[in-house]
N, CA, C and O atoms as CSV, one atom per row, in Angstrom:
chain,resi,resn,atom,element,x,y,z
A,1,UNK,N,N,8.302,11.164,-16.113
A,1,UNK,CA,C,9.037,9.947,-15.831
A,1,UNK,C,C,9.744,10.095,-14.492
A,1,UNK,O,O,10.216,11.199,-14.221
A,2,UNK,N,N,9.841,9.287,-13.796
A,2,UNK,CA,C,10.463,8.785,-12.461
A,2,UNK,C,C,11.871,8.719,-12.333
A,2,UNK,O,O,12.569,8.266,-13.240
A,3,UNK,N,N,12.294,9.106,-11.356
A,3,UNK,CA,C,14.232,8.712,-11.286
A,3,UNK,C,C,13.796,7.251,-11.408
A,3,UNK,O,O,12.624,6.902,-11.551
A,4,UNK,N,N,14.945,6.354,-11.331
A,4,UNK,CA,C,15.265,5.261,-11.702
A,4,UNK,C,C,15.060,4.417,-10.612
A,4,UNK,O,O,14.431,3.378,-10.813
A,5,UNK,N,N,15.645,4.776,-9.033
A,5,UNK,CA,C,15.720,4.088,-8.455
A,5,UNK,C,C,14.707,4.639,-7.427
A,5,UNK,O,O,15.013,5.736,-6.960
A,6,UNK,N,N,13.382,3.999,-6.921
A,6,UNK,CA,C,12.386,4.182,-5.835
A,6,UNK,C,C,12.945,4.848,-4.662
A,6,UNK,O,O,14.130,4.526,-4.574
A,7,UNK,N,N,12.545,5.757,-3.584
A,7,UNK,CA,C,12.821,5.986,-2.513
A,7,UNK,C,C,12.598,5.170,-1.223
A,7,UNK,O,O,11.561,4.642,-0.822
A,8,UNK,N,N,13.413,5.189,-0.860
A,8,UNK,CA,C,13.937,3.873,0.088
A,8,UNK,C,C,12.446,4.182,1.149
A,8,UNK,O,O,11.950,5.201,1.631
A,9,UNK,N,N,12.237,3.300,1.167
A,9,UNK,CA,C,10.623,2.888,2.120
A,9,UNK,C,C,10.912,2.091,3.628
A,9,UNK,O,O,9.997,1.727,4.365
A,10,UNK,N,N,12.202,1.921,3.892
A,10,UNK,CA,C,12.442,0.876,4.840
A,10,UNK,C,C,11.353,1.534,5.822
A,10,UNK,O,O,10.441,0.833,6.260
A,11,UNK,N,N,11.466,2.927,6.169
A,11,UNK,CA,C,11.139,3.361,7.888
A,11,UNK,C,C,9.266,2.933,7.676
A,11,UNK,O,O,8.606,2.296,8.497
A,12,UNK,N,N,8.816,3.432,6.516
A,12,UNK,CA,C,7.360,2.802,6.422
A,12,UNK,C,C,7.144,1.622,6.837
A,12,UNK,O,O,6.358,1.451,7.769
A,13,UNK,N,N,7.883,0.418,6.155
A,13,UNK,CA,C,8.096,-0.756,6.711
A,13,UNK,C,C,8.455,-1.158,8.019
A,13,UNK,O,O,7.941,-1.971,8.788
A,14,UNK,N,N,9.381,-0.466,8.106
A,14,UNK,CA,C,9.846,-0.889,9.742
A,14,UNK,C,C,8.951,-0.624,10.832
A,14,UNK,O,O,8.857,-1.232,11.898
A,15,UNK,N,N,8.038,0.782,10.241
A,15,UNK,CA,C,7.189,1.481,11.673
A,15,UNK,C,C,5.875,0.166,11.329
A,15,UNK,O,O,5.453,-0.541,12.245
A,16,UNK,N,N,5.401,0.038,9.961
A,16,UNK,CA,C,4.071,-1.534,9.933
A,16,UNK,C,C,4.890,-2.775,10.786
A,16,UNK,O,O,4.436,-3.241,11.831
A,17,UNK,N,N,5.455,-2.975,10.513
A,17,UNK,CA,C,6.637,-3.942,11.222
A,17,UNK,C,C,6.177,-4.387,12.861
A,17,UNK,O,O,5.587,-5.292,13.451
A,18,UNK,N,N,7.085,-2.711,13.220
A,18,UNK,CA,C,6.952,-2.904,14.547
A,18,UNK,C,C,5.890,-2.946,14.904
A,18,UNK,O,O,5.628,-3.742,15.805
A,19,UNK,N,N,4.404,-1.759,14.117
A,19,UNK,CA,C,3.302,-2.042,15.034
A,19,UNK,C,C,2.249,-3.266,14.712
A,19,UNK,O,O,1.149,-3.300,15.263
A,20,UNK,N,N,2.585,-4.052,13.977
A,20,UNK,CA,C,2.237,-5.276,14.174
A,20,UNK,C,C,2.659,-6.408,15.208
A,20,UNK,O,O,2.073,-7.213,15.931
A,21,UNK,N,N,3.928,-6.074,14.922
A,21,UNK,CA,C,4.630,-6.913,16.279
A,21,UNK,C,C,4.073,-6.495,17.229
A,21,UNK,O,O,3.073,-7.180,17.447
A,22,UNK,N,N,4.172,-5.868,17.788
A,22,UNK,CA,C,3.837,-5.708,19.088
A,22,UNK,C,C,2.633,-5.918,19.821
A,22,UNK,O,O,2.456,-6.135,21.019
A,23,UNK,N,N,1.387,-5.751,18.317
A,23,UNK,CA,C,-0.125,-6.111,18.606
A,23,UNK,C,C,-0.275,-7.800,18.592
A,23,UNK,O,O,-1.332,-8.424,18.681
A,24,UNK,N,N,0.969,-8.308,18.465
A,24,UNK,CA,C,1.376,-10.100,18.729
A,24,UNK,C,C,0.210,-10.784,17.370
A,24,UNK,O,O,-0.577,-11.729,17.429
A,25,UNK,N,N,0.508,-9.918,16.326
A,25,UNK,CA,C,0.542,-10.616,14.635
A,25,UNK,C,C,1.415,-11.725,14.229
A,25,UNK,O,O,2.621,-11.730,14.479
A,26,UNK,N,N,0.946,-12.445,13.749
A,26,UNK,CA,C,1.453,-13.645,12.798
A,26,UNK,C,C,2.659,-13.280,12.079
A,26,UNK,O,O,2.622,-12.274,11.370
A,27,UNK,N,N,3.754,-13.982,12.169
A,27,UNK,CA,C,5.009,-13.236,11.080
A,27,UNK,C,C,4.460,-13.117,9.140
A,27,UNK,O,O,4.675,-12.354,8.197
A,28,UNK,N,N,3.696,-14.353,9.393
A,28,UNK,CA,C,2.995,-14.463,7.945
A,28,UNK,C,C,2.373,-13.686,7.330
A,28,UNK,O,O,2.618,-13.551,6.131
A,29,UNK,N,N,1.187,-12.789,8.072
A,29,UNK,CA,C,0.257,-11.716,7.973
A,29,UNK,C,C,1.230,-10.775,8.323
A,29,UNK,O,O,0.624,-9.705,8.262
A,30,UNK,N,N,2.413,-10.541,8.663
A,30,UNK,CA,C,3.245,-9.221,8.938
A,30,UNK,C,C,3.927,-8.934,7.538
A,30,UNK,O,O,4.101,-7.806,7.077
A,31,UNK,N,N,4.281,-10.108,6.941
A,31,UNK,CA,C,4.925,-10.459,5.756
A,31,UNK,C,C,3.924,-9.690,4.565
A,31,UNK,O,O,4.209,-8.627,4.013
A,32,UNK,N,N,2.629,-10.543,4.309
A,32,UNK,CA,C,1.711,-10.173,3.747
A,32,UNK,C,C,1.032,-8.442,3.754
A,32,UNK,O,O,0.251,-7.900,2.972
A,33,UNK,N,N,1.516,-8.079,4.621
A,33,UNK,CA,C,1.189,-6.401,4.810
A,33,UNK,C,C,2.517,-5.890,4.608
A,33,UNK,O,O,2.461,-4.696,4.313
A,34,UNK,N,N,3.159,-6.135,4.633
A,34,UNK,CA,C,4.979,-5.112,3.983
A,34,UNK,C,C,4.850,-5.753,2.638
A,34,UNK,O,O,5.251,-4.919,1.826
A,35,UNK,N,N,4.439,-6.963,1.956
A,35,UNK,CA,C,4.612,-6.596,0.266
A,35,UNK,C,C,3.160,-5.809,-0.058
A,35,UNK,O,O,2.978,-5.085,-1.037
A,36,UNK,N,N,2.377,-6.049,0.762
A,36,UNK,CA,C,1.067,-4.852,-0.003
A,36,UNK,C,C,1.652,-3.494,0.199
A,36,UNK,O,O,1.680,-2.715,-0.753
A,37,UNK,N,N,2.142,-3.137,1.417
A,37,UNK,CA,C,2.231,-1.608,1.549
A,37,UNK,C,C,4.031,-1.086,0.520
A,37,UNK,O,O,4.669,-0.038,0.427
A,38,UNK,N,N,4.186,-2.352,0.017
A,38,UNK,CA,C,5.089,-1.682,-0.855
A,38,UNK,C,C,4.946,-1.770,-2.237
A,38,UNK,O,O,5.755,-1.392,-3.085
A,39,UNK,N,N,3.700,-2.375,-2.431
A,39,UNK,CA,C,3.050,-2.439,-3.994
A,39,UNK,C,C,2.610,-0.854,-4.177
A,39,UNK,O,O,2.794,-0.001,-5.046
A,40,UNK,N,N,1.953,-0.905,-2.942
A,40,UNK,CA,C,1.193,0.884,-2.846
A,40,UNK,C,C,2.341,2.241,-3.247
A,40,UNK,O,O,2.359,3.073,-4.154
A,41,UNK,N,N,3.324,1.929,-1.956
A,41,UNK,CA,C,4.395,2.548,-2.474
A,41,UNK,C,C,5.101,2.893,-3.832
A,41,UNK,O,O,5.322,4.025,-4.263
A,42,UNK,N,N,5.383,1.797,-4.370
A,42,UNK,CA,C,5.884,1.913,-5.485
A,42,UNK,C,C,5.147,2.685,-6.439
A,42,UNK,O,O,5.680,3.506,-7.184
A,43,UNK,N,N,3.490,2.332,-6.412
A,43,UNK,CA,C,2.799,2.778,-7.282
A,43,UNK,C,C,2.514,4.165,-7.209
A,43,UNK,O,O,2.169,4.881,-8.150
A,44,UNK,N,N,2.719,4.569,-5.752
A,44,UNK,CA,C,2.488,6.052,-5.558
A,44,UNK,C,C,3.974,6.935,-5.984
A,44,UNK,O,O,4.030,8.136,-6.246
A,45,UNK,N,N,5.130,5.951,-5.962
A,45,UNK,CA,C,6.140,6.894,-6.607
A,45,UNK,C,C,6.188,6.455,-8.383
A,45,UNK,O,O,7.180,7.099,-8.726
A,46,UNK,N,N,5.823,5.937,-9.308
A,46,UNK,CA,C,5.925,5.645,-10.061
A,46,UNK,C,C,4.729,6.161,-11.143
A,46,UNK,O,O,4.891,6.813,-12.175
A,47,UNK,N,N,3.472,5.647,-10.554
A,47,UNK,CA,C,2.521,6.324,-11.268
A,47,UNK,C,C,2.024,7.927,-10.438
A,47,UNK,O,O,1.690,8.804,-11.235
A,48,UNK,N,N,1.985,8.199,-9.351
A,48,UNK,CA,C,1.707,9.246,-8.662
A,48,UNK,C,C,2.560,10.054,-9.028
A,48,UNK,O,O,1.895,11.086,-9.116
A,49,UNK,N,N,3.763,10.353,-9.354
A,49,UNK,CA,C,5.269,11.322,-9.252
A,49,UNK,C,C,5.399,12.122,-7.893
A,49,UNK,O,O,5.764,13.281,-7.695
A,50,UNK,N,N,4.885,10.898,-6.811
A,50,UNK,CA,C,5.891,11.678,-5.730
A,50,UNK,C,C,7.303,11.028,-5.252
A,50,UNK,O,O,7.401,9.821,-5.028
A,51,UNK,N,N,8.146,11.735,-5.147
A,51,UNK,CA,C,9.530,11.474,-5.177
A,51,UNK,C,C,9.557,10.432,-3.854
A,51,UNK,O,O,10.298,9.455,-3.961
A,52,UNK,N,N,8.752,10.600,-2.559
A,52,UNK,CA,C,8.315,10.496,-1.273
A,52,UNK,C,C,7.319,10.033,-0.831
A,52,UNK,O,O,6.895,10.737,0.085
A,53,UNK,N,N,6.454,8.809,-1.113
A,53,UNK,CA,C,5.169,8.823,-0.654
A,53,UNK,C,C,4.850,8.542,0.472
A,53,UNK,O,O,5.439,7.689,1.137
A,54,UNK,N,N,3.905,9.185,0.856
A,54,UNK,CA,C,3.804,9.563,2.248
A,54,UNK,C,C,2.356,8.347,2.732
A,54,UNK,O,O,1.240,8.071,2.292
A,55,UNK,N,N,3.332,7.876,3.994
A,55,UNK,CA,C,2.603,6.267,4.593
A,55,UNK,C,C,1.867,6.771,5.866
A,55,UNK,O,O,2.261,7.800,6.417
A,56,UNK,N,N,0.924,6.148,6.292
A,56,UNK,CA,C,-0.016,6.518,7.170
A,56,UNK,C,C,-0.781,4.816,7.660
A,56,UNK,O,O,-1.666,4.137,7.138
A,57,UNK,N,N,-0.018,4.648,8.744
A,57,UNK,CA,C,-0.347,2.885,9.626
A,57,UNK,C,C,-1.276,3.200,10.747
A,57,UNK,O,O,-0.741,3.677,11.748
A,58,UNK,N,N,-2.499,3.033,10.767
A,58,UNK,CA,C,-3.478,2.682,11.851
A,58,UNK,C,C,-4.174,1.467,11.888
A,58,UNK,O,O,-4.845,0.771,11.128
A,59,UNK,N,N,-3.701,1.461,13.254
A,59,UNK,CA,C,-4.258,0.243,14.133
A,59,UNK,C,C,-5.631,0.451,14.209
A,59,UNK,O,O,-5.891,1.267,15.093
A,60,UNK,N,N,-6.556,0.052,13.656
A,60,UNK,CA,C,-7.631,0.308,13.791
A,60,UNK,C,C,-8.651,-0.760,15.423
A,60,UNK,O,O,-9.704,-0.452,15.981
A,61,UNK,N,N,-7.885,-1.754,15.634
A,61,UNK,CA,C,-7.799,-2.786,16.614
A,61,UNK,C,C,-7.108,-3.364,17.093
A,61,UNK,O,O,-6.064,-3.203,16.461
A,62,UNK,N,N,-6.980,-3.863,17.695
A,62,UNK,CA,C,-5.606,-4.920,17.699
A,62,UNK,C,C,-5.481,-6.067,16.771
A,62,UNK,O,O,-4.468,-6.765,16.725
A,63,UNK,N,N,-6.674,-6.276,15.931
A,63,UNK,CA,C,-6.729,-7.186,15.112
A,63,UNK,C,C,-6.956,-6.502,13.179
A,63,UNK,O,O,-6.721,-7.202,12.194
A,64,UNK,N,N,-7.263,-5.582,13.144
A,64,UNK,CA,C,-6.941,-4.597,12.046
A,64,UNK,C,C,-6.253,-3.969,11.532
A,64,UNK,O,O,-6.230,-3.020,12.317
A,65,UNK,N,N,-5.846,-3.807,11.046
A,65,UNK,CA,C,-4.357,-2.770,10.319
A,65,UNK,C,C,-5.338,-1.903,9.291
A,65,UNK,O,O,-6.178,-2.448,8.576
A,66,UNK,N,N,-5.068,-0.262,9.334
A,66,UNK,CA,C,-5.209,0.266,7.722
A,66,UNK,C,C,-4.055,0.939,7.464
A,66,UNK,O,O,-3.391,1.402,8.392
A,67,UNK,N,N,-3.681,1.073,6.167
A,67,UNK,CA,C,-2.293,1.154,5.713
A,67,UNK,C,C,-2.587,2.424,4.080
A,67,UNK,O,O,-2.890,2.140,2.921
A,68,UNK,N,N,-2.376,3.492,4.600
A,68,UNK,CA,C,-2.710,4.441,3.487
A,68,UNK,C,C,-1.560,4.660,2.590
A,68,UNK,O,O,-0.559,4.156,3.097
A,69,UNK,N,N,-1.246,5.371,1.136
A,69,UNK,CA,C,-0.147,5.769,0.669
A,69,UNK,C,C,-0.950,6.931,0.152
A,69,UNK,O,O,-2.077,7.079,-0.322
A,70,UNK,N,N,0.238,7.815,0.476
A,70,UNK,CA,C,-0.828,9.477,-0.653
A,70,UNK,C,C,0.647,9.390,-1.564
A,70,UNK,O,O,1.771,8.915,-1.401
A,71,UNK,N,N,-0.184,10.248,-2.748
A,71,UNK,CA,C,0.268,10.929,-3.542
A,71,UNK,C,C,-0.042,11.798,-4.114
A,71,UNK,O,O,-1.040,12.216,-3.527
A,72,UNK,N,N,0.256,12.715,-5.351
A,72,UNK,CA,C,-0.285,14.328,-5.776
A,72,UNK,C,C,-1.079,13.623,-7.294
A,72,UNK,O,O,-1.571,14.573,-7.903
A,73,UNK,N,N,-1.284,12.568,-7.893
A,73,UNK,CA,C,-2.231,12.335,-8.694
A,73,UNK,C,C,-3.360,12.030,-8.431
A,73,UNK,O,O,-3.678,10.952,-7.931
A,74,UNK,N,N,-4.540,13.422,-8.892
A,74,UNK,CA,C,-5.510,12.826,-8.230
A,74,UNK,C,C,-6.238,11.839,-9.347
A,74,UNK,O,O,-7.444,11.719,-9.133
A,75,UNK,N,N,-5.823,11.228,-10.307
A,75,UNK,CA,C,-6.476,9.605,-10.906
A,75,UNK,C,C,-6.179,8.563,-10.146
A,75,UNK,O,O,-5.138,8.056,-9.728
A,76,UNK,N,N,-7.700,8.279,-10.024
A,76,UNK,CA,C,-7.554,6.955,-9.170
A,76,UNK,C,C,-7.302,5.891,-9.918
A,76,UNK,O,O,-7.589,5.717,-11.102
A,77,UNK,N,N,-6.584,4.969,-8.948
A,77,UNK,CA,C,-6.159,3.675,-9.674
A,77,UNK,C,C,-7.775,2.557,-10.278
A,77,UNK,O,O,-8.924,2.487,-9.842
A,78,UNK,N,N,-7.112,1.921,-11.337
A,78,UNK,CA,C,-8.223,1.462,-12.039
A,78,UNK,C,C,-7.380,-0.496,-11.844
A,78,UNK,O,O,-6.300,-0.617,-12.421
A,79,UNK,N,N,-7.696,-1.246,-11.405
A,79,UNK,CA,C,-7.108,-2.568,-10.915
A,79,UNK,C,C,-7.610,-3.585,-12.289
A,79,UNK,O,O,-8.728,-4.009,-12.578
A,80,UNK,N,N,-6.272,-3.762,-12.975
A,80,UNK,CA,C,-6.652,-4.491,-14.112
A,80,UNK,C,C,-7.207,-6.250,-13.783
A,80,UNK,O,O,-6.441,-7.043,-13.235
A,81,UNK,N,N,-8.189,-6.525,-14.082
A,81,UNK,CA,C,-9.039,-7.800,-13.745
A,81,UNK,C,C,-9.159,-8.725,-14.799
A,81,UNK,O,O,-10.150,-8.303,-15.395
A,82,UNK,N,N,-8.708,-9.872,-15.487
A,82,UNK,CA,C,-7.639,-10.422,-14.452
A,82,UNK,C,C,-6.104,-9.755,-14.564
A,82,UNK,O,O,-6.022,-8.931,-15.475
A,83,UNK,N,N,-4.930,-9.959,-13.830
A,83,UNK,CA,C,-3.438,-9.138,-14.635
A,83,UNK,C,C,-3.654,-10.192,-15.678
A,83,UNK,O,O,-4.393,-11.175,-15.737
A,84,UNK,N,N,-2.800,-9.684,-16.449
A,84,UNK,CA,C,-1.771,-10.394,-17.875
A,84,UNK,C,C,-0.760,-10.670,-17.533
A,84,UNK,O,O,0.109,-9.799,-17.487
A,85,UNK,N,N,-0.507,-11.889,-17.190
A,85,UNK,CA,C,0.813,-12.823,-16.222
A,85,UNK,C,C,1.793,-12.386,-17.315
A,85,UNK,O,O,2.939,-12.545,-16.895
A,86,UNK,N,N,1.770,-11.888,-18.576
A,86,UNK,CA,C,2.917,-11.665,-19.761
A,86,UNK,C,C,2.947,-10.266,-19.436
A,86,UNK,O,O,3.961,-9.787,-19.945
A,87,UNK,N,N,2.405,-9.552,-18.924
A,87,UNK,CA,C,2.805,-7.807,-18.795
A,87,UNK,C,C,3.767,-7.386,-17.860
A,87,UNK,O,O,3.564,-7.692,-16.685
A,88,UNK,N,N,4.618,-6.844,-18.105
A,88,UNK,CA,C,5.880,-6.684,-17.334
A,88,UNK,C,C,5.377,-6.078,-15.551
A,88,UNK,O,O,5.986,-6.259,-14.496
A,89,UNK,N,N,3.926,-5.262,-15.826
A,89,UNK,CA,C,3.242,-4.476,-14.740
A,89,UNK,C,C,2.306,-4.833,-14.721
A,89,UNK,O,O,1.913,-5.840,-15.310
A,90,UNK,N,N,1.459,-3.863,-13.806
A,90,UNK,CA,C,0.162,-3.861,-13.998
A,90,UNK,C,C,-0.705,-4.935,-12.999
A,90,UNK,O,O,-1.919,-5.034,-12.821
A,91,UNK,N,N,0.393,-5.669,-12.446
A,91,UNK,CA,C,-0.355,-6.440,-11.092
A,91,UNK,C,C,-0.353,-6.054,-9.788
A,91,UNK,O,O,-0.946,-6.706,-8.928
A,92,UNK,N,N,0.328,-4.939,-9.528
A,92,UNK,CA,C,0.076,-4.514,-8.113
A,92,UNK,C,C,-0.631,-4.327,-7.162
A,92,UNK,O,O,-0.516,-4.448,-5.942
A,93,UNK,N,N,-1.812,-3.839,-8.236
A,93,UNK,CA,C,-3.310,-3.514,-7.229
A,93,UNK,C,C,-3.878,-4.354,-7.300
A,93,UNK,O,O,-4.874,-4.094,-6.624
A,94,UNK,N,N,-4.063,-6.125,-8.014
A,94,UNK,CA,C,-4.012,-7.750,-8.165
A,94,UNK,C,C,-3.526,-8.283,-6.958
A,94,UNK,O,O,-4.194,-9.035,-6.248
A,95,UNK,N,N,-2.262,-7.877,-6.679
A,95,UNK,CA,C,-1.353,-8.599,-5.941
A,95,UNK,C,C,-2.073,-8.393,-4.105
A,95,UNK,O,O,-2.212,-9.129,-3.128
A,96,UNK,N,N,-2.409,-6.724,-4.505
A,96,UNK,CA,C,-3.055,-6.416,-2.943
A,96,UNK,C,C,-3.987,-6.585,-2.807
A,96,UNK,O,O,-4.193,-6.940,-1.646
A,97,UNK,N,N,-5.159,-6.525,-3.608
A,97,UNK,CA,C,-6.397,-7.615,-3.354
A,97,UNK,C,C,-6.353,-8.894,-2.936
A,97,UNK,O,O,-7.283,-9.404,-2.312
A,98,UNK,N,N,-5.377,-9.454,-3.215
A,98,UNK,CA,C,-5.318,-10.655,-3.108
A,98,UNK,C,C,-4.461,-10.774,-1.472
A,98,UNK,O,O,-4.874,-11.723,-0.805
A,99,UNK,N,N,-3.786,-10.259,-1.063
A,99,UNK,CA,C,-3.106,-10.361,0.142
A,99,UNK,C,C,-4.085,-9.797,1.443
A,99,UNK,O,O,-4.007,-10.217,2.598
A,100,UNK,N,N,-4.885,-8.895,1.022
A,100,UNK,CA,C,-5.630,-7.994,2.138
A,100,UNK,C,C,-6.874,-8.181,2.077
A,100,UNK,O,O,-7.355,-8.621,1.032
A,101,UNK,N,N,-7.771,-7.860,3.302
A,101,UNK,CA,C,-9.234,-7.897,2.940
A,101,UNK,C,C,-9.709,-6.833,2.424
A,101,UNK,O,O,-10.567,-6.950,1.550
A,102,UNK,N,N,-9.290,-5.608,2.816
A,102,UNK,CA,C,-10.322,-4.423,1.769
A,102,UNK,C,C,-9.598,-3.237,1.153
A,102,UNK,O,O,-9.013,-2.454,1.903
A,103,UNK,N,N,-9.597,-3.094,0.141
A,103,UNK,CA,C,-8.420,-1.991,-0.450
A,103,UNK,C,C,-9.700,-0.982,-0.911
A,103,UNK,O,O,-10.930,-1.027,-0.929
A,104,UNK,N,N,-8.751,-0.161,-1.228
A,104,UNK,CA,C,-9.455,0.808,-1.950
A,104,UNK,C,C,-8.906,2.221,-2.363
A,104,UNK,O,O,-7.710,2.352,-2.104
A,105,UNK,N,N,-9.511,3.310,-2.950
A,105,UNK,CA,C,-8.879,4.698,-3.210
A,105,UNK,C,C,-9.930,5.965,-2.917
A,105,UNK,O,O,-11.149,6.027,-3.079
A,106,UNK,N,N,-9.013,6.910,-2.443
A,106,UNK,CA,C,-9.969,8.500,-2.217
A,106,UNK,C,C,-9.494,9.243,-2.556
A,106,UNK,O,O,-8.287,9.140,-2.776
A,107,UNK,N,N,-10.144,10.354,-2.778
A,107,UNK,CA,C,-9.554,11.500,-3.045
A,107,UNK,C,C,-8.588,12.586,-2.044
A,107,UNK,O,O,-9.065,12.258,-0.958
A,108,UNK,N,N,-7.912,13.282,-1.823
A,108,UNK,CA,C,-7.480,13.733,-0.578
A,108,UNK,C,C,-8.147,15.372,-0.845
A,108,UNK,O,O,-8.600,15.915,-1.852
A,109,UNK,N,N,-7.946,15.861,0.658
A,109,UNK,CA,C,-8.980,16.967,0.964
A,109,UNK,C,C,-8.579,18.036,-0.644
A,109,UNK,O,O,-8.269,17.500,-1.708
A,110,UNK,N,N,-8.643,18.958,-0.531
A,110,UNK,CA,C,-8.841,20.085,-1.624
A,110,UNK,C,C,-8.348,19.998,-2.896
A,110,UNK,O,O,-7.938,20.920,-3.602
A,111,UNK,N,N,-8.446,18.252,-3.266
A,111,UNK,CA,C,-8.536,17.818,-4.539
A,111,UNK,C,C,-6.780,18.065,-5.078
A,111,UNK,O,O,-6.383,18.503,-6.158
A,112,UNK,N,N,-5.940,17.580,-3.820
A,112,UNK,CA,C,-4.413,17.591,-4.537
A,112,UNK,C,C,-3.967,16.062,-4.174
A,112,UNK,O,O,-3.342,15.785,-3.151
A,113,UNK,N,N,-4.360,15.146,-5.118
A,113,UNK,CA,C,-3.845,13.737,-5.404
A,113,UNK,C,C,-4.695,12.831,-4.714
A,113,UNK,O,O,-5.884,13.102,-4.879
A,114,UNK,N,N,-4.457,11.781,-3.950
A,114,UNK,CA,C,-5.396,10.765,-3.853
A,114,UNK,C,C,-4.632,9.622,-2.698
A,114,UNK,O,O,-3.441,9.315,-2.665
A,115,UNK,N,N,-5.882,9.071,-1.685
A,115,UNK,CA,C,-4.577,8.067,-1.022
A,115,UNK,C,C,-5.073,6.857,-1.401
A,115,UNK,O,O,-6.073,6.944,-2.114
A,116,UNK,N,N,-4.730,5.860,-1.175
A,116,UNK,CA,C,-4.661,4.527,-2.101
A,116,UNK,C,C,-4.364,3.795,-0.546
A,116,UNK,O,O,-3.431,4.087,0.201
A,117,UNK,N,N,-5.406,2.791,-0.301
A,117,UNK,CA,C,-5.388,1.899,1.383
A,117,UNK,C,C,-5.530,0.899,0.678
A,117,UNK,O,O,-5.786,0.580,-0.483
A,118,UNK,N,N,-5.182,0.248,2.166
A,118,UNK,CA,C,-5.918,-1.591,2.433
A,118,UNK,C,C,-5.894,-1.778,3.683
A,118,UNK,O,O,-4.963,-1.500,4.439
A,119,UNK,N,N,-7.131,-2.356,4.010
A,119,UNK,CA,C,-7.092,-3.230,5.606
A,119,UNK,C,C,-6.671,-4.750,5.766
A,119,UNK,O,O,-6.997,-5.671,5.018
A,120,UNK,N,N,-6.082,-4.801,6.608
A,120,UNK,CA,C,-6.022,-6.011,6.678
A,120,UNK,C,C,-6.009,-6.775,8.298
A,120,UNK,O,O,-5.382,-6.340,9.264
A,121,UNK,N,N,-6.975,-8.154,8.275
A,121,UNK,CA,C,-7.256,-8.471,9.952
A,121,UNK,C,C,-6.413,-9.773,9.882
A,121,UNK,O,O,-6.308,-10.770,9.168
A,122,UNK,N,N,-5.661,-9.034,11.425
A,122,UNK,CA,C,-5.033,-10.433,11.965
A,122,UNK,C,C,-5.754,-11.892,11.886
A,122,UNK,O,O,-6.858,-12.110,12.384
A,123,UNK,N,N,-5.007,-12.819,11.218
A,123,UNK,CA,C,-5.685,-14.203,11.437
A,123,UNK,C,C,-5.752,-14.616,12.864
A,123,UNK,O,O,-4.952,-14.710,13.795
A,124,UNK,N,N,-6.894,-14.803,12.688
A,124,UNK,CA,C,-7.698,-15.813,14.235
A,124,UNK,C,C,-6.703,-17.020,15.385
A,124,UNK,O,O,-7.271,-17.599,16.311
């Protein structure tokens, strides 16, 4: 079980933030990538048990974003289809499909946990 209260994620946010801004992104699509990369978050401190999850923002273009979260569980996430609008959870990896164009999960090198992405392209 998890401490209670999540570890503060602002600087993850702030560093997607800025490097969107600056690649002259939509505030909307900037918006839309800080609640995905904090669905990830959460899920990597909550179901992963890292106290810290560790964020990883590449610009893959100026019009691409990929947005990794690791953690030390290596079970990959399984994205319940459709959520259960009555389940207290369980929509997170719902929520980021739905905000981003391509998510997905890997394993990390010598089989200690797993990182959990999404891309997402600047609107036109």
């Amino acid at each position: 079980m998890c401490a209670f209260n999540p570890p503060d994620w602002s600087a993850a946010r702030e560093a997607l933030r800025d490097a969107l801004t600056a690649a002259g992104w939509p505030p909307d699509v900037i918006g839309d990538a800080e609640l995905a990369l904090h669905e990830l978050f959460v899920n990597a401190w909550k179901h992963g048990g890292n106290p810290a999850p560790t964020v990883v923002v590449v610009l893959l273009s100026d019009r691409t974003v990929r947005v990794s979260v690791a953690d030390d569980n290596p079970v990959l996430p399984e994205p319940r289809t459709p959520a259960d609008p009555y389940e207290l959870s369980g929509r997170g990896l719902f929520l980021v499909r739905s905000l981003t164009h391509r998510f997905g999960a890997a394993p990390r090198e010598r089989g200690k946990g797993k990182f959990v992405w999404f891309e997402l392209d600047a609107a036109a």
